[in-house]
LOBAVO-907789 format. One record per residue: residue in one letter; residue number from 1; x, y negated, z negated of N, C-alpha, C in turn. Coordinates in steps of 0.2 Angstrom, whole numbers. Example, Ala and Ser with C-alpha at 12.3 -4.5 7.8 and 13.67 -1.06 7.14 Angstrom:
BEGIN
PT   residuo   num     nxx     nyy     nzz    caxx    cayy    cazz     cxx     cyy     czz
PT         A     1      66      28     -39      62      22     -39      66      16     -39
PT         S     2      64      11     -35      68       5     -36      64       0     -39
END
This chain:
BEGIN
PT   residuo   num     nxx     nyy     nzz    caxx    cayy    cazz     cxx     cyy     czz
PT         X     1     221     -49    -660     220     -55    -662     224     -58    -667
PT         X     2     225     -64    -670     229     -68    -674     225     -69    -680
PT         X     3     228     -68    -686     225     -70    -691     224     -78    -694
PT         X     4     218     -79    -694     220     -88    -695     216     -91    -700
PT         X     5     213     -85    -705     214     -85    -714     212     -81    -717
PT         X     6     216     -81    -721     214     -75    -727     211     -76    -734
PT         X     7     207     -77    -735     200     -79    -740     201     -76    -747
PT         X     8     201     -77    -751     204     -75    -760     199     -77    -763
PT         X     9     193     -74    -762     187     -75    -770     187     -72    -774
PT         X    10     185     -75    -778     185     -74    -788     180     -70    -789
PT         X    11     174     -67    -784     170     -62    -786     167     -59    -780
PT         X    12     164     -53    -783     161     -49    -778     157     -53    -772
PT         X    13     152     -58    -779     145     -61    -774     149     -65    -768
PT         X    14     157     -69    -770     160     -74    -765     164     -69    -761
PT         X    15     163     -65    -763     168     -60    -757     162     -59    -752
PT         X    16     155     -55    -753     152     -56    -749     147     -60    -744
PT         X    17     148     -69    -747     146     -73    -745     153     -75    -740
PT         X    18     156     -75    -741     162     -73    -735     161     -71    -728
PT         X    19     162     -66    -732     158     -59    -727     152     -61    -724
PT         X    20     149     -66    -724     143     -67    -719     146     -71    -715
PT         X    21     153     -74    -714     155     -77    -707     161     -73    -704
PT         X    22     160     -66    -704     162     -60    -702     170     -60    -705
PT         X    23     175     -57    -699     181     -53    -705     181     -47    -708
PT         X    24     187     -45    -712     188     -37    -714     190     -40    -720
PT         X    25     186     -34    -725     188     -33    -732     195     -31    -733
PT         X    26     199     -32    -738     206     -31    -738     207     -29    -745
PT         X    27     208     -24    -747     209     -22    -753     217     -23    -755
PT         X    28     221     -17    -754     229     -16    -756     233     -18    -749
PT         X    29     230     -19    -743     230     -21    -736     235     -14    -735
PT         X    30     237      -7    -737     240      -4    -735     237      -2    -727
PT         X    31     230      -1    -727     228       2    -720     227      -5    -716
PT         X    32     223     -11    -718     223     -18    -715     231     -20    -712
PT         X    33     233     -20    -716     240     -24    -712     244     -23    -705
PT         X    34     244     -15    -705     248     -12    -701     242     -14    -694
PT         X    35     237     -14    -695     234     -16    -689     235     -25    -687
PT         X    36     236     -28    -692     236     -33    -690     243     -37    -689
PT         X    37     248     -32    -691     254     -33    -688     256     -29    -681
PT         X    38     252     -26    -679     252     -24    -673     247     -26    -667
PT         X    39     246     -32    -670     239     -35    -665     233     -31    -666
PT         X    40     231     -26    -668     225     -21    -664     219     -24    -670
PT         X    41     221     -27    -675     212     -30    -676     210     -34    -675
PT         X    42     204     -30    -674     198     -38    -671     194     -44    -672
PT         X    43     197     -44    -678     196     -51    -683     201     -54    -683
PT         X    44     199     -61    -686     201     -68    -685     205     -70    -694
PT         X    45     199     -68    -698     199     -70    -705     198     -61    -708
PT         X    46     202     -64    -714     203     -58    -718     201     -60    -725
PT         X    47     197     -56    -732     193     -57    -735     197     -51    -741
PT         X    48     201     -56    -745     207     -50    -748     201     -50    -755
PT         X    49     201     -42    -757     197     -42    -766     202     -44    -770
PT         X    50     209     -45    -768     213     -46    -774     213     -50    -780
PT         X    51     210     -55    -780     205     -59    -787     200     -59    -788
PT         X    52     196     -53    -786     187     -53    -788     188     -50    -792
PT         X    53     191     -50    -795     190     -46    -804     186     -38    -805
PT         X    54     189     -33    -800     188     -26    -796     193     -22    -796
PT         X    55     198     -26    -802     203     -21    -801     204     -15    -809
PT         X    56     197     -17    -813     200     -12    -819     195      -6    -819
PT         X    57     197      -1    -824     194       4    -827     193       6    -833
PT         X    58     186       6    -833     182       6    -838     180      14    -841
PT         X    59     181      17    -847     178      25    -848     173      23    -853
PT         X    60     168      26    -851     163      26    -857     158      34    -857
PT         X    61     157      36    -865     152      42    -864     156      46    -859
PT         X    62     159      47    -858     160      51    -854     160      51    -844
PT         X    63     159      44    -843     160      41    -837     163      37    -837
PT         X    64     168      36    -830     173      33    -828     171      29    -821
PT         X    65     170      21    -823     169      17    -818     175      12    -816
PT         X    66     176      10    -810     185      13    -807     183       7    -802
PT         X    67     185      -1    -805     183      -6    -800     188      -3    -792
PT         X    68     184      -6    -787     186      -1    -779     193      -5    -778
PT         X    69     195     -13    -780     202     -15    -782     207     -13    -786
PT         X    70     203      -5    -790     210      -3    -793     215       2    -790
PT         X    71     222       1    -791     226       4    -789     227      11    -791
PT         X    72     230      12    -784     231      21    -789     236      21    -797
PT         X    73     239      16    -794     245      18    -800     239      16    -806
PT         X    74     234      13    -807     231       9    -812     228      14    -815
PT         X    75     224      20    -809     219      24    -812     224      31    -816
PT         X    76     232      32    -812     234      37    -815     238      35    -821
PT         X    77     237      29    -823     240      26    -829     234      28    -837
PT         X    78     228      30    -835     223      30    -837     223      37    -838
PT         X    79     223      39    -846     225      44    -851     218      48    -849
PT         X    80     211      46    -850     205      49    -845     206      52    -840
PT         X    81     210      48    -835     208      50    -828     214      55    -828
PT         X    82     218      59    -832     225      61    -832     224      69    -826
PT         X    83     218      70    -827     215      76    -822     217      75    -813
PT         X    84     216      67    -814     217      67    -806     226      65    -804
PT         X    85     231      65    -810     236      63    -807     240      68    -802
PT         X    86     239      73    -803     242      78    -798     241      78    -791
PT         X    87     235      74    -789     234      71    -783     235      66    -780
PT         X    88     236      62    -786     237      55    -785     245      54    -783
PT         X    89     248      58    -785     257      59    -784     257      64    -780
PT         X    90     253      64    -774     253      68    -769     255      64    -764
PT         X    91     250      58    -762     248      53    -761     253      47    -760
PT         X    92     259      48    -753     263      41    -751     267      42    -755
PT         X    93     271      36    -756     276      35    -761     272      30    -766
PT         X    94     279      29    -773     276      27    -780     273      17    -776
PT         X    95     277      16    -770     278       8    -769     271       7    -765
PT         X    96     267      15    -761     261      12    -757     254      14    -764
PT         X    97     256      17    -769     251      19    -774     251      11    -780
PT         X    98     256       8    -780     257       3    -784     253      -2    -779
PT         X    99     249      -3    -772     246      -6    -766     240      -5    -766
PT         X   100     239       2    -764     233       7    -761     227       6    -765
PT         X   101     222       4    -764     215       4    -769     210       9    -769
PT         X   102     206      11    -772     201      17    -775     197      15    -770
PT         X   103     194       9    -767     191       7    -762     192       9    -758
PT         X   104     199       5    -755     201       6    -749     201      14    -746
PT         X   105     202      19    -751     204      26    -749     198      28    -744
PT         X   106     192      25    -747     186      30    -745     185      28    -739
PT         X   107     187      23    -732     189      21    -727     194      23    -724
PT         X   108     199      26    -726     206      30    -723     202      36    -717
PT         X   109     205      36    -712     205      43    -709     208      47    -711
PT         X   110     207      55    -710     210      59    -713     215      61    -708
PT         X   111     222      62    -710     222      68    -716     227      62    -722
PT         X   112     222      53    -725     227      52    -727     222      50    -734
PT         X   113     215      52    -733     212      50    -740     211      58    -743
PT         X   114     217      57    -749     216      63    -752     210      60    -757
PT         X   115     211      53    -761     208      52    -767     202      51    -764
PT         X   116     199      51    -757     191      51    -759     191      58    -758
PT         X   117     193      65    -757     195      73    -756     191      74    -764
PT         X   118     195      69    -769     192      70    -778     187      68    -777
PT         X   119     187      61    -776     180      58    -775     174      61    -775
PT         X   120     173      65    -767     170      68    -766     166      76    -771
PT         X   121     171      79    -770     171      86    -776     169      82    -783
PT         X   122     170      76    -785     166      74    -791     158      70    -791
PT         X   123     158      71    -786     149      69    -784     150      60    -787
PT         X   124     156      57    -786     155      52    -788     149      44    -783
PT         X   125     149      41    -786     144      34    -786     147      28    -784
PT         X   126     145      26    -778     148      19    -776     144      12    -777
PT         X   127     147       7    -781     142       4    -782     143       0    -775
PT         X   128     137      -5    -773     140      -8    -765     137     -14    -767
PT         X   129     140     -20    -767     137     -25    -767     136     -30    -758
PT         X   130     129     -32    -758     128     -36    -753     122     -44    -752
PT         X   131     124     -45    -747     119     -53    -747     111     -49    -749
PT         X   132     108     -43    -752     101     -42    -754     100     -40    -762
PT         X   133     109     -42    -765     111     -37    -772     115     -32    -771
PT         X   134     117     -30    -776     118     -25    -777     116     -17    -776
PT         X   135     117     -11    -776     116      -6    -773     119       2    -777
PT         X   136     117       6    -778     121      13    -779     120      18    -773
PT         X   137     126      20    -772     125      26    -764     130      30    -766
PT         X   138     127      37    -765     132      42    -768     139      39    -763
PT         X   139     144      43    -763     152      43    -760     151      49    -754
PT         X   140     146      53    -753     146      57    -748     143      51    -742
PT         X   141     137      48    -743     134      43    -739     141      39    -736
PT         X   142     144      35    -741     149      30    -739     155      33    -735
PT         X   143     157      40    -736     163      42    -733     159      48    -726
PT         X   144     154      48    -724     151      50    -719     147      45    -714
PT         X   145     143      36    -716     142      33    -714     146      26    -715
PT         X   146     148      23    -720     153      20    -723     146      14    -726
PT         X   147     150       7    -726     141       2    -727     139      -3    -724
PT         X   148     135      -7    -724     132     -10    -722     136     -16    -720
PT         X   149     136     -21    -712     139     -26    -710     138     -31    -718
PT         X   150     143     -35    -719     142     -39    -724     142     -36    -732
PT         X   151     143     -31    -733     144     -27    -740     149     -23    -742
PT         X   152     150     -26    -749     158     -23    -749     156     -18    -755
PT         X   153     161     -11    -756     161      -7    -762     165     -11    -768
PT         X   154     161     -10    -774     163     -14    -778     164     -10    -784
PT         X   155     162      -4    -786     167       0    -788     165       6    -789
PT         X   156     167      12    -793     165      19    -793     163      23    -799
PT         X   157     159      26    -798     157      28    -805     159      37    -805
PT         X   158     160      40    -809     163      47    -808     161      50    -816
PT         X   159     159      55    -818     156      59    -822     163      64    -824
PT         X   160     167      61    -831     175      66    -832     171      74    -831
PT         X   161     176      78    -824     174      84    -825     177      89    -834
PT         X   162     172      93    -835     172      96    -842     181      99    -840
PT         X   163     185      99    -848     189     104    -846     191     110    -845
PT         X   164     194     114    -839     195     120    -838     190     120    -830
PT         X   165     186     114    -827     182     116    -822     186     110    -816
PT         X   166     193     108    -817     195     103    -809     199     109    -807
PT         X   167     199     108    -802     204     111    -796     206     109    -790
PT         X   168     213     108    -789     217     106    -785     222     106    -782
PT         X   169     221     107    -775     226     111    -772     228     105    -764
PT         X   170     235     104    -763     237     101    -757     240     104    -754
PT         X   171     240     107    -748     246     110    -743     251     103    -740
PT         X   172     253     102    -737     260      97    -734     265     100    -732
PT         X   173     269      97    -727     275      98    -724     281      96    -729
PT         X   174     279      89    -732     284      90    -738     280      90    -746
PT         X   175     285      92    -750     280      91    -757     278      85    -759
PT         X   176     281      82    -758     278      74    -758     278      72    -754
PT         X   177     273      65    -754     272      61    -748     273      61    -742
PT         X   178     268      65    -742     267      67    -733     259      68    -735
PT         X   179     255      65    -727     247      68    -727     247      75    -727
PT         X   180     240      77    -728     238      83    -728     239      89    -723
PT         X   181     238      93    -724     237     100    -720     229     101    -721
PT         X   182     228     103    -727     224     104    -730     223     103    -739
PT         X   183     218     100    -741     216      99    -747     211      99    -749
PT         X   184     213     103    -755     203     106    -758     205     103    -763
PT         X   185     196     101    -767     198      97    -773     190     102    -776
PT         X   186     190     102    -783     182     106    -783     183     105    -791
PT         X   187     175     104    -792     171     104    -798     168     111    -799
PT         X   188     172     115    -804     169     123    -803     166     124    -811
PT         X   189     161     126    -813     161     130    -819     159     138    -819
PT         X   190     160     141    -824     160     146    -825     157     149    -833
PT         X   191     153     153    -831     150     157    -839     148     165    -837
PT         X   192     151     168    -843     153     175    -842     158     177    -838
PT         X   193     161     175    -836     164     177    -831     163     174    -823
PT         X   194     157     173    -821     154     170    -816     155     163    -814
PT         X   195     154     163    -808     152     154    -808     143     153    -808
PT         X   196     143     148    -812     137     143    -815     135     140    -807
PT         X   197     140     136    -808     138     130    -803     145     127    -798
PT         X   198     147     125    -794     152     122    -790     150     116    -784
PT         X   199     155     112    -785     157     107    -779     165     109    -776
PT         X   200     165     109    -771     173     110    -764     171     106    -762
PT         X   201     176     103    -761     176      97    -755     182      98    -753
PT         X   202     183      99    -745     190      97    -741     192      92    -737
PT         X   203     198      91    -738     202      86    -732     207      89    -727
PT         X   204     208      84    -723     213      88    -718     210      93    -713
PT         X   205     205      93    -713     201      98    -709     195      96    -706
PT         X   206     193      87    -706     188      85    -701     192      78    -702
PT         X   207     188      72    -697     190      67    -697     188      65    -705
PT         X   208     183      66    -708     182      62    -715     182      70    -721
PT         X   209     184      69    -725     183      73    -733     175      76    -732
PT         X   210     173      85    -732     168      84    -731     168      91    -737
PT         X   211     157      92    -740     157      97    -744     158     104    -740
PT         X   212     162     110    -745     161     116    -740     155     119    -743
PT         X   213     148     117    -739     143     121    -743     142     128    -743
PT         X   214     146     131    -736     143     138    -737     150     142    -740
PT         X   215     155     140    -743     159     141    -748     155     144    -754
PT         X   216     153     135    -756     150     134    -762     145     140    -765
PT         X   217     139     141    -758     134     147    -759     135     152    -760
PT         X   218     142     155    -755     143     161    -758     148     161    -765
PT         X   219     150     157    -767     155     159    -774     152     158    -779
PT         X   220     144     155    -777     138     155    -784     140     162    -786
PT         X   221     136     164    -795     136     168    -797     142     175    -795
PT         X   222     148     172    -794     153     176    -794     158     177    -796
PT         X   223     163     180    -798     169     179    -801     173     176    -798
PT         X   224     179     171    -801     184     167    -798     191     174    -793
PT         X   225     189     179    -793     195     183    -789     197     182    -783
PT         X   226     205     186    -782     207     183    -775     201     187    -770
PT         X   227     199     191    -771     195     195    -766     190     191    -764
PT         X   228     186     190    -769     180     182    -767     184     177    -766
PT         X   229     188     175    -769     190     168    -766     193     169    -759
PT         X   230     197     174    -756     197     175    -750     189     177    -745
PT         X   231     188     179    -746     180     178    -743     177     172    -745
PT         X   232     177     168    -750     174     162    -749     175     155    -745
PT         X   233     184     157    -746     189     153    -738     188     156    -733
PT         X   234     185     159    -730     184     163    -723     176     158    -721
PT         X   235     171     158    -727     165     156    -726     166     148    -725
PT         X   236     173     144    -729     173     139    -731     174     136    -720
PT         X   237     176     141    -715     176     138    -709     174     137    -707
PT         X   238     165     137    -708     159     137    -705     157     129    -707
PT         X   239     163     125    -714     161     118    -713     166     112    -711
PT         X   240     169     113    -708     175     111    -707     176     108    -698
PT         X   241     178     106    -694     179     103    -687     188     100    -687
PT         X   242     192     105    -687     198     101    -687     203      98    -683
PT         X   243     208      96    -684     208      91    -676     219      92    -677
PT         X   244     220      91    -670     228      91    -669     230      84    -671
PT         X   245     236      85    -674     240      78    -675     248      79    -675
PT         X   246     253      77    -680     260      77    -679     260      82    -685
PT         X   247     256      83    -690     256      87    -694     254      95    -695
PT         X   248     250      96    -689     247     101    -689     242     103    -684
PT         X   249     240     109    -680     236     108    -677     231     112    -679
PT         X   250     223     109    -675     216     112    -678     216     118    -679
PT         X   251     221     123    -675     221     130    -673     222     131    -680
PT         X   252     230     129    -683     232     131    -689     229     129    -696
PT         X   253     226     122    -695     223     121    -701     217     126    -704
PT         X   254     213     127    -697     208     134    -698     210     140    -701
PT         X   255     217     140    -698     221     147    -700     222     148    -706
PT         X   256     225     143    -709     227     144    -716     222     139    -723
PT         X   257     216     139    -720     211     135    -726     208     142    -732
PT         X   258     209     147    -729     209     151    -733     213     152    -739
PT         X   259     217     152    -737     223     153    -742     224     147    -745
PT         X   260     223     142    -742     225     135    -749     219     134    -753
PT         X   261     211     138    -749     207     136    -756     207     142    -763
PT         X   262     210     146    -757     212     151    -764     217     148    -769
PT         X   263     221     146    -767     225     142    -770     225     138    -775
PT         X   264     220     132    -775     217     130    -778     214     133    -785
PT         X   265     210     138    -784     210     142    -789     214     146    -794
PT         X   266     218     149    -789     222     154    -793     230     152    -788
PT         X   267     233     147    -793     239     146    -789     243     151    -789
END
């Protein structure tokens, strides 16, 4: 189809009264465009958040609410979020991250949404605005069924992981910029030597970022070692569905998810 207008509202509510005469939401258009300069989408009108005032970041108390228009470069600019830059500079080149939105990501197929990979391992909060108000749905809901016809994400809330408990590991074919192989991102803590409590979340290894829960259950109450961490990657296959593409196949990703979530922990 042919685009034959691109609609610029100044707020969320005009962005979703838009959206009630159908169209795609548009954030950094890094994923929108490429379809619509190759013909393949199926809308007419496009619905850009570029001036709905969704593009900044707020820290407060110890939570960081990350409008779904801000770019990556914006969030890894942000002295708070400085935990997430090592994945953020994984992520394309510096020209699609000065583009790419915190929104847009949680909509990527995989193996190219590493930031909702973090998203997810931080148990973070989408707020969703629609023609019924406003909304909060966790980011596993959104990145497992996405939202409702007519409702756009308007921004994200995330809880700063304590220091000593992020961890992050990306395998790739080059060290920058390139999609995944495999990517683990995890919220771990640890008392007495044990683990307390954890989230894993992987990408690159289903169509969307999912949690490894049976990871998670066996590395309760365990030490972070390569022996458990190797056992814990062994168990982490049983949540995983991975798929062939030009970077790797499902055979190998399985193969070697062991060793990158080890990795993760004990580089």
């Amino acid at each position: 189809m042919v685009i034959c207008a691109v609609h610029v509202p100044e707020s969320a509510e005009a962005a979703v009264d838009r959206l009630a005469g159908g169209g795609w939401v548009m954030g950094g258009g890094t994923v929108v465009m490429p379809l619509v300069n190759s013909g393949a989408a199926p809308v007419t009108e496009l619905v850009s958040l570029r001036r709905a005032g969704l593009d900044g970041v707020e820290v407060r108390d110890g939570v960081a609410t990350i409008g779904a228009a801000a770019t990556f470069t914006t969030v890894g600019e942000r002295p708070e979020l400085a935990f997430l830059r090592p994945a953020l500079r994984t992520i394309a080149s510096p020209t699609i991250r000065n583009q790419a939105t915190v929104g847009g990501n949680l909509f990527v197929a995989q193996p190219y949404g590493d930031l909702a990979v973090c998203l997810l391992a931080l148990d973070a909060t989408c707020e969703i605005a629609g023609p019924d108000g406003r909304r909060d749905a966790p980011v596993a809901g959104v990145l497992a069924s996405g939202v409702a016809a007519g409702e756009v994400v308007v921004a994200v809330r995330v809880v700063l992981p304590q220091p000593g408990t992020w961890y992050y590991h990306k395998a790739m074919r080059r060290r920058l910029n390139s999609a995944a192989i495999v990517t683990v991102a995890s919220v771990t803590h640890a008392d007495g030597g044990v683990v307390a409590s954890t989230r894993i979340a992987l990408g690159g290894v289903a169509s969307r970022p999912v949690r490894a829960g049976s990871a998670e259950r066996l590395l309760r109450g365990r030490p972070l070692t390569h022996e458990v961490l190797t056992e814990v990657g062994e168990a982490a296959r049983g949540d995983i569905d991975p798929f062939d593409d030009a970077y790797a196949s499902a055979w190998y990703r399985a193969r070697v998810l062991p060793v990158h979530l080890r990795r993760a922990f004990l580089p």
